[in-house]
C-alpha positions, 0 to 999 in steps of 0.5 A, spaced: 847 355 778 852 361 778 850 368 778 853 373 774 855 379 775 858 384 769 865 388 772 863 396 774 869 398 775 868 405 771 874 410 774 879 405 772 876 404 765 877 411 764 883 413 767 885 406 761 882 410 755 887 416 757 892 410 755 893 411 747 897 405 745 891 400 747 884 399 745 877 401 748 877 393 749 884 392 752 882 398 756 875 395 759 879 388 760 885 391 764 881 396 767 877 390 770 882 387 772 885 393 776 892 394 771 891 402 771 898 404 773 901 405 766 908 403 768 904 397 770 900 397 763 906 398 759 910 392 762 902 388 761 902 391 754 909 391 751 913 386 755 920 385 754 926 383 758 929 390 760 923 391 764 925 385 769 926 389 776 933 390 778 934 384 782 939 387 787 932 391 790 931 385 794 934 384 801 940 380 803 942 379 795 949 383 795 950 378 801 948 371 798 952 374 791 959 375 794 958 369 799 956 364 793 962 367 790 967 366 795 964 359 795 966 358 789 972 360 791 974 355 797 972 350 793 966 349 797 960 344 796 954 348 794 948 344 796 940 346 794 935 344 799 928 344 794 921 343 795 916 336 791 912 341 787 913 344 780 915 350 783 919 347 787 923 343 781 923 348 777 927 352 782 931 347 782 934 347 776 934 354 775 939 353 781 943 347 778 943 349 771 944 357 772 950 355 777 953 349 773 956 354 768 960 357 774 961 351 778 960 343 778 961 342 786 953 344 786 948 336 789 942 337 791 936 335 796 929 334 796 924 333 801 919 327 801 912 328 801 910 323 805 916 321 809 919 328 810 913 332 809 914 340 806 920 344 808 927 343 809 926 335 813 931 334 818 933 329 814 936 333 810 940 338 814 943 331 817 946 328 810 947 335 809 952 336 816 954 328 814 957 331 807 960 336 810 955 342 804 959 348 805 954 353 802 945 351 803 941 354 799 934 353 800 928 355 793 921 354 794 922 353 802 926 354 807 923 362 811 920 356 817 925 352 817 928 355 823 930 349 827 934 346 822 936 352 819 939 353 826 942 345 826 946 347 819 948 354 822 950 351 829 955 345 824 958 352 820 955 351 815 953 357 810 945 357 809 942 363 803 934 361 803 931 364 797 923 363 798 916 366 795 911 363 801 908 368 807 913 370 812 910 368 820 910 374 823 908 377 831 905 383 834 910 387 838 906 392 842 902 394 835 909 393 831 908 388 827 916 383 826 918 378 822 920 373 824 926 370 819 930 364 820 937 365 823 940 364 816 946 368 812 942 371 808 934 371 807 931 373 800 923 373 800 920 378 796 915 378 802 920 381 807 916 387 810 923 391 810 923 389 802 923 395 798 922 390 791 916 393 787 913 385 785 911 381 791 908 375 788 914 371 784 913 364 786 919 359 788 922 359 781 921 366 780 925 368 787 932 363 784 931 366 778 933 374 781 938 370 784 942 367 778 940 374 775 944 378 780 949 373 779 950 373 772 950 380 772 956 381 778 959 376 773 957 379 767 955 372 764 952 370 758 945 373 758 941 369 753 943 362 757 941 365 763 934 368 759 934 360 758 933 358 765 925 362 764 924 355 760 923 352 768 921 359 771 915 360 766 914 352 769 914 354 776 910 360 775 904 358 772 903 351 776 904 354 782 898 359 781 901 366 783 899 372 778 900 373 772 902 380 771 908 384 772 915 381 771 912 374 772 908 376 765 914 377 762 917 370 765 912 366 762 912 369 755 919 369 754 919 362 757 914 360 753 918 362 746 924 359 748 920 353 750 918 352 743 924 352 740 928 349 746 934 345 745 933 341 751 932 334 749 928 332 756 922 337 755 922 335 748 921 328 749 916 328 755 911 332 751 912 327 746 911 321 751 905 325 753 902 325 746 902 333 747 904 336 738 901 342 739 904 349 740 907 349 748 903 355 752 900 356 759 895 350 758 901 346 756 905 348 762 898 348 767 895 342 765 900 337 761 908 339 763 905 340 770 901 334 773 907 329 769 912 333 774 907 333 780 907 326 779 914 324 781 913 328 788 906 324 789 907 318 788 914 317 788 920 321 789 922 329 785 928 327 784 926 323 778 924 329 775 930 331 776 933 326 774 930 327 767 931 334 766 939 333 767 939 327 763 944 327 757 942 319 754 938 320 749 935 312 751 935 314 758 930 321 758 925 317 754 925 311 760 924 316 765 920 320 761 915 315 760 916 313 768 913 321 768 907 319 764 905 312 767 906 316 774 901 321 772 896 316 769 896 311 775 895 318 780 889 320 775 887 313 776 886 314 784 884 321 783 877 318 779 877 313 784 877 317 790 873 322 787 867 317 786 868 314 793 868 322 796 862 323 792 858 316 795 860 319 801 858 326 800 851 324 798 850 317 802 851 323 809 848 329 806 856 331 808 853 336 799 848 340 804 853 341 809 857 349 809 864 345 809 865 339 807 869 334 811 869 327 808 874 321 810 875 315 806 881 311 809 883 308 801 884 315 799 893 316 797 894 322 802 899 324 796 891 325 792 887 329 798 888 336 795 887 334 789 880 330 791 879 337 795 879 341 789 874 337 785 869 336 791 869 343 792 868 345 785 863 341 784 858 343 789 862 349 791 863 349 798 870 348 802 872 341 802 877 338 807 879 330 804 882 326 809 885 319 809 888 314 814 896 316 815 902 312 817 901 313 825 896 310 828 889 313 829 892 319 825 888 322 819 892 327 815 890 330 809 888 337 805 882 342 804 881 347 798 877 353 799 872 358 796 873 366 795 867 367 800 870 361 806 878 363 809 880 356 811 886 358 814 883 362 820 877 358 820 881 352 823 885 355 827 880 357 833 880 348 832 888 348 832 890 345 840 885 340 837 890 337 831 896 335 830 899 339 825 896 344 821 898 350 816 895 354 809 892 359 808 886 363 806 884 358 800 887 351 802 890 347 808 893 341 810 893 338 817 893 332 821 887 331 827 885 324 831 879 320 828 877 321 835 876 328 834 873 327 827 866 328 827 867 334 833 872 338 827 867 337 822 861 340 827 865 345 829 867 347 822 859 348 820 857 351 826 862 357 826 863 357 818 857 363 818 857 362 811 851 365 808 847 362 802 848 367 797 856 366 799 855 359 797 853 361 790 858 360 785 859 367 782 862 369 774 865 375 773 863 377 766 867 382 762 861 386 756 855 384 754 858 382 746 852 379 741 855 373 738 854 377 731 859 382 733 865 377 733 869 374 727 876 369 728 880 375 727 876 378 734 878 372 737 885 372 735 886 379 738 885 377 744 890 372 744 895 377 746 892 377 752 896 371 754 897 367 758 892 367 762 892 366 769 892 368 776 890 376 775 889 375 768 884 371 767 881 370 760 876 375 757 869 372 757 862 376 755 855 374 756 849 374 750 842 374 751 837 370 748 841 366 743 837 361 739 838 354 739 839 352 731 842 344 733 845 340 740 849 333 742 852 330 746 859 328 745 865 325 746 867 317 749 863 318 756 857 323 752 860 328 757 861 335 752 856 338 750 855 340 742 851 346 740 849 350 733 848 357 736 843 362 731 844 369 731 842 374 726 843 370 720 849 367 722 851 360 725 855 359 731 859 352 732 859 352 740 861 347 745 861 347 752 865 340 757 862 337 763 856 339 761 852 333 763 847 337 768 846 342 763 844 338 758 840 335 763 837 342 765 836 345 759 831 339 758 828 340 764 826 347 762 824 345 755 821 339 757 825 335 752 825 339 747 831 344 746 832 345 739 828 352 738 829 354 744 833 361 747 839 362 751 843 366 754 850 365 755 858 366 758 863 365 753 870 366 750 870 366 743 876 361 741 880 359 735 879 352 733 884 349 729 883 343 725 888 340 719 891 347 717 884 350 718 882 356 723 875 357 725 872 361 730 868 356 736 865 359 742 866 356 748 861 356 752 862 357 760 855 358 763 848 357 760 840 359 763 
C-alpha cells in the first residue's frame, strides 16, 4: 500500500499568493511543483508563442544556420541522422518538413533497433560516405557518436549534431569538461558552456530551435513553422521530459494545430486507432505514441516516416493500419511477457527481492523496457527484463527504476562484467553473459541498500478537498492546468472518511472498479482501473461486506462526457 504524504512546500506557497493573476488553488498547485519564479509562472499561466527563448542563445546555432545556408547553396545533399523512438521520429520530421519548404535535396536515415542499436550506426555513416551526403545532420542522437562522427568528418563531410541527451563529461584536476563529438557545430541545451534558460527540450524540441533560427535568419513564413510544433508536441510528451517552461508552450500550441490539422496522415492513423475524441497529451502519450514506437520495435521507423510524408490518400491508410496491427501484435507479446516474468517473479520469490532480475529467453528484446516498466510498477521495485540476444550466450535487455533506487550508478560498479551498458538514474540498457547472470543479480541486491520504507510506493497529495466541496465547474477549472506530465502532474487531493453508498466490478475482464460514494447529502460517481486487489482488500477489511462502509481516498476530480452530457466523476487513485 502507498504512503501518502500532502506537499509542505509553504515559503513557495507564499511567495505565489503575492502573484495576482492566479488563485489561492493555482498558487498551492504551482507552489508544490516548485514554479515560483514569476517569469516562470507568467509563461505557466499565460503561454504564448512570443515567450519561446530566442534560439540563437544555444551554442554553436549561428554556425549550423550559415552552414545549412551555404549547403543549400552548393547544392549539397543534406542527410538526418534520426533515432526509433517517438522523439526520434518526430525529430525527423520536424527537420524534413521545415527544410522541404527551402530545399528538397534533404534523405534521411534511421538506426535499426536490433540490428544497429541506438545512435548513429556505422552503418549509417558508411551509406552516408558512399552517398556522397554533403551536410549530416544528427536529431535525438548523435553527442556520443564520437567514432563515427569522426569517419564522417575524415571523409569531408559536414556533420551539425542537434541532441537533448546528457553529454559525458571527465574530471580535470577539479574542473569538470565536456567531452563534444569533433562535429562542425554541436547544438545541446546540456552544454555546460550553453547560457539557454531551458535545458530539458527533448530531441523534437532541440531540431525545433533549429529551423526556428532558420526561419528567422530567413525571415520564413511562421505559421508553417509554428505547424512543425504538431510533431514536437509528439516528441515532447512521449519522450517524458518536463512539462513546463517552453515545452508547455510546444505542447499547447501543438495540440491546437493538431485538432485542426491538414495532415491527412495523422488524420487517418487516429481514425485507423479508433481514436474520435478531442487530441490532448493522452492522446499523444497513449495512443499516437505507442503506434509510432511500434514500427521501431517490431519493424523499421521509417515506416512511420513513410506514413507522415505520404501524399496517396489509399496509401497513408495502408501504413496507417500497418501502424495499428504493429501496435496490437507488440501489446500482445507485452501481455505475454508480462505474465511469463511474473510466473517467473513469484515461482523464484525474484517480488521479495530489492531489485529485481528476471530472464525469459521468449521475451522480444525490442519489449524488455516495456515489461521492465510493468513489473516495476507492480511490486514496485527496480527491475531488469532480459532475454536471449542474437550472439550466442549473450543476454540483452532493459531496467526501469523507482525514485528511491539510481539504476545507472548502481550497475556501474558491475560494468567490467558486461557487454555493454548505458542509462541513467531511472532505466538502462545492457548486455551481460548468461554465465554472469546469477552473480549480476546477487550483487544488485546486495549492495541495492534499499530500505523498506524505500520500497514503499509513495503519493504526493496536493489538500485535503471534501468531496462536498467540488462541483464540474471545479473540475473544469483544473483543466487549464494542462497538459500534464513530467513536472506537472495532474492536481490530485485526499478525503477522510467517505461513505460507501454502492460498489461493482466492471468491464470486459471485471478489472474497473465502480463506486457510489455518499458525502453530506450528495452521491458522488467514482471509479478507479486496475483495481483487482482493491476490491479484493476492501473485502478483506469489511469481511465481505463493503457496502456502508468509510474510506478515505486520493483522487482527481474529472469531467465525464457521455452523448453531449457532462458530468462530474471522481477517479479514484488510491483508497485505505
Amino acid at each position: 500500500m502507498a504512503n501518502w504524504y500532502i506537499y509542505n512546500k509553504k515559503e513557495n506557497y507564499i511567495n505565489n499568493l503575492k502573484n495576482k493573476d492566479i488563485t489561492k488553488l493555482e498558487a498551492l498547485i504551482l507552489a508544490n511543483r516548485d514554479i515560483v519564479d514569476p517569469s516562470v509562472v507568467d509563461m505557466f499561466i499565460k503561454p504564448s508563442l512570443d515567450k519561446l527563448h530566442d534560439p540563437f542563445m544555444l551554442k554553436d546555432m549561428d554556425k549550423a544556420i550559415n552552414l545549412i545556408i551555404e549547403t543549400i547553396q552548393n547544392n549539397g545533399e543534406i542527410r538526418i541522422f534520426g533515432d526509433y523512438d517517438q522523439d526520434g521520429i518526430a525529430s525527423v520530421m520536424t527537420l524534413l518538413d521545415g527544410l522541404l519548404i527551402y530545399y528538397d535535396n534533404i534523405s534521411y536515415d534511421i538506426p535499426h533497433r536490433v540490428e544497429d542499436g541506438y545512435g548513429i550506426s556505422d552503418n549509417m555513416s558508411e551509406k552516408a560516405i558512399a552517398d556522397k551526403v554533403s551536410l549530416v545532420i544528427t536529431c535525438d542522437n548523435g553527442i556520443t557518436g564520437f567514432d563515427q562522427v569522426k569517419k564522417l568528418k575524415e571523409n569531408d563531410i559536414k556533420v551539425i549534431v542537434t541532441d537533448h541527451h546528457q553529454i559525458e563529461k571527465k574530471d580535470n584536476d577539479g574542473w569538470v569538461d565536456q567531452i563534444l563529438p569533433d562535429a562542425d557545430c554541436v547544438i545541446n541545451p546540456h552544454r555546460l558552456d550553453s547560457s539557454y534558460p531551458f535545458k530539458d527540450l527533448c530531441g523534437a524540441g532541440v531540431a525545433f530551435k533549429l529551423m526556428q533560427a532558420l526561419y528567422m535568419k530567413l525571415e520564413g513564413d511562421f505559421e508553417y513553422l509554428f505547424s512543425l510544433l504538431e510533431y514536437v508536441a509528439m516528441g515532447t510528451v512521449c519522450d517524458i521530459v518536463s512539462l513546463t517552461d517552453e515545452n508547455r508552450i510546444f505542447v499547447i500550441e501543438g495540440l491546437k494545430r493538431l485538432n485542426s490539422t491538414e495532415k491527412y496522415a495523422i488524420k487517418a492513423l487516429l481514425e485507423e486507432a479508433g481514436w474520435k475524441k478531442e487530441i490532448n497529451e493522452y492522446t499523444l502519450g497513449f495512443i499516437i505514441g505507442p503506434l509510432m514506437n511500434a514500427t521501431g520495435r517490431l519493424s523499421t521507423a521509417k515506416l512511420a516516416i513513410e506514413l507522415l510524408m505520404e501524399e496517396d490518400i489509399d496509401k497513408i491508410h495502408e501504413y496507417a493500419k500497418e501502424l495499428v496491427d504493429l501496435n496490437n501484435k507488440r501489446k500482445s507479446l507485452t501481455e505475454e511477457g508480462i505474465n511469463k516474468c511474473i510466473k517467473i517473479a513469484e515461482d523464484n520469490s525474484y517480488e521479495k527481492d530489492d531489485v529485481i532480475v528476471i530472464y525469459e529467453p521468449s521475451i522480444d528484446e525490442s519489449i524488455c523496457g516495456i515489461v521492465a516498466g510493468r513489473i516495476k510498477e507492480k511490486y514496485y521495485r527496480p527491475t531488469i527484463i532480459l532475454t536471449n540476444s542474437s550472439k550466442e550466450g549473450v543476454l540483452k535487455g532493459s531496467g526501469r527504476s523507482i525514485e528511491t533506487y539510481n539504476m545507472h550508478d548502481a550497475i556501474v560498479p558491475f560494468d567490467d562484467k558486461l557487454e555493454s551498458f548505458g542509462g541513467h538514474p531511472m532505466a538502462c540498457g545492457l548486455s551481460i553473459k548468461l554465465d554472469t547472470l546469477d552473480e549480476f543479480r546477487q550483487f544488485l541486491n546486495k549492495k541495492s541498500n534499499l530500505s523498506k520504507k524505500d520500497l514503499e510506493e509513495v503519493i504526493n497529495v496536493d489538500t485535503q478537498i471534501k468531496l462536498s466541496n467540488l462541483s464540474l465547474e471545479f473540475a473544469e477549472s483544473l483543466e487549464k492546468l494542462r497538459p500534464f506530465g513530467k513536472d506537472n502532474p495532474r492536481p490530485i487531493f485526499a478525503n477522510k472518511g467517505v461513505d460507501i453508498a454502492d460498489v461493482e466490478m466492471i468491464g470486459k475482464d471485471k478489472k474497473t472498479m465502480r463506486m457510489k460514494l455518499f458525502q453530506n447529502g450528495n452521491y458522488y460517481n467514482a471509479i478507479k482501473f486496475n483495481a483487482v486487489d482493491d476490491y479484493e482488500y476492501l473485502s478483506l477489511k469489511f469481511n465481505g461486506n463493503i457496502k456502508s462502509n468509510k474510506i478515505d481516498i486520493v483522487y482527481y476530480p474529472d469531467v465525464n462526457e457521455f452523448r453531449g452530457n457532462r458530468t462530474l466523476q471522481i477517479k479514484l487513485i488510491d483508497i485505505r
